[in-house]
C-alpha positions in Angstrom: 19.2 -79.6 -29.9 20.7 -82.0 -32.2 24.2 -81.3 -32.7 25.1 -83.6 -35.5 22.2 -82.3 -37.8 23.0 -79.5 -40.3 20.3 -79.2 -43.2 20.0 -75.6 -43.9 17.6 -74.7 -46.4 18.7 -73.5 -49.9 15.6 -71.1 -50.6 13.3 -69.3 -47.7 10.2 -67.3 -48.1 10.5 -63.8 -48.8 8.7 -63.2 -45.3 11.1 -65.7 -43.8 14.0 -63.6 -45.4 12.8 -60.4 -44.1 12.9 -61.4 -40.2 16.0 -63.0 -40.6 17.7 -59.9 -41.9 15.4 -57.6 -39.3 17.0 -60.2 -36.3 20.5 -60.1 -37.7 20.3 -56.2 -37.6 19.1 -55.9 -34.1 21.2 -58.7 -33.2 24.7 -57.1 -35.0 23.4 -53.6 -32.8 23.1 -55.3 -29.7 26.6 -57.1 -29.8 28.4 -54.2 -30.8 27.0 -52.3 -28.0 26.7 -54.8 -25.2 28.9 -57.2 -26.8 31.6 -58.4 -28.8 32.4 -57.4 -32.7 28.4 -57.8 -33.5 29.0 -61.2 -35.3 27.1 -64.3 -34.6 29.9 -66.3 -35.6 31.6 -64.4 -32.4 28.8 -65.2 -29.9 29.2 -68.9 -30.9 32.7 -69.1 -30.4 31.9 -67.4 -27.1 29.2 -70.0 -26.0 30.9 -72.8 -26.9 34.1 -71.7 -25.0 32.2 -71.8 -21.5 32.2 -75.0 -19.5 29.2 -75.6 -19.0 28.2 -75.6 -22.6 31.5 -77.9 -23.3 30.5 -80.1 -20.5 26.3 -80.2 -21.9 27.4 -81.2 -25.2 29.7 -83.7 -24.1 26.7 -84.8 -22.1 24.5 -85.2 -25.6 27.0 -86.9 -27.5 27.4 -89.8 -24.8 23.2 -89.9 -24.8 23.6 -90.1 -28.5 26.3 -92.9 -28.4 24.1 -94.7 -25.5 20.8 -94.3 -28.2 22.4 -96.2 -30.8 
């Protein structure tokens, strides 16, 4: 993953449109069942609160600092 990179795309194919708004409907169902509120904005904030994910990134950002 490359954490400093953020290029999203400002037009998608229709088809490309379609699954994304399929996913985020399964995805919104399954967090409000299993889950939190159904957002993916909430399962980030949840994923990047755990350790382990704070202590990987740290990990990357060091490797990125070593690269350059």
């Amino acid at each position: 993953m490359e954490l400093p990179v953020h290029s999203p795309q400002s037009t998608l194919p229709p088809a490309v449109e379609l699954d994304i708004h399929r996913i985020i409907i399964i995805w919104r169902d399954c967090r409000t069942r299993y889950g939190d509120d159904g957002s993916a904005c909430a399962y980030v904030k949840v994923i990047f609160a755990m350790p382990e994910i704070a202590k990987w990134t740290e990990g990357a950002r060091a490797e990125m600092v070593r690269a350059d």
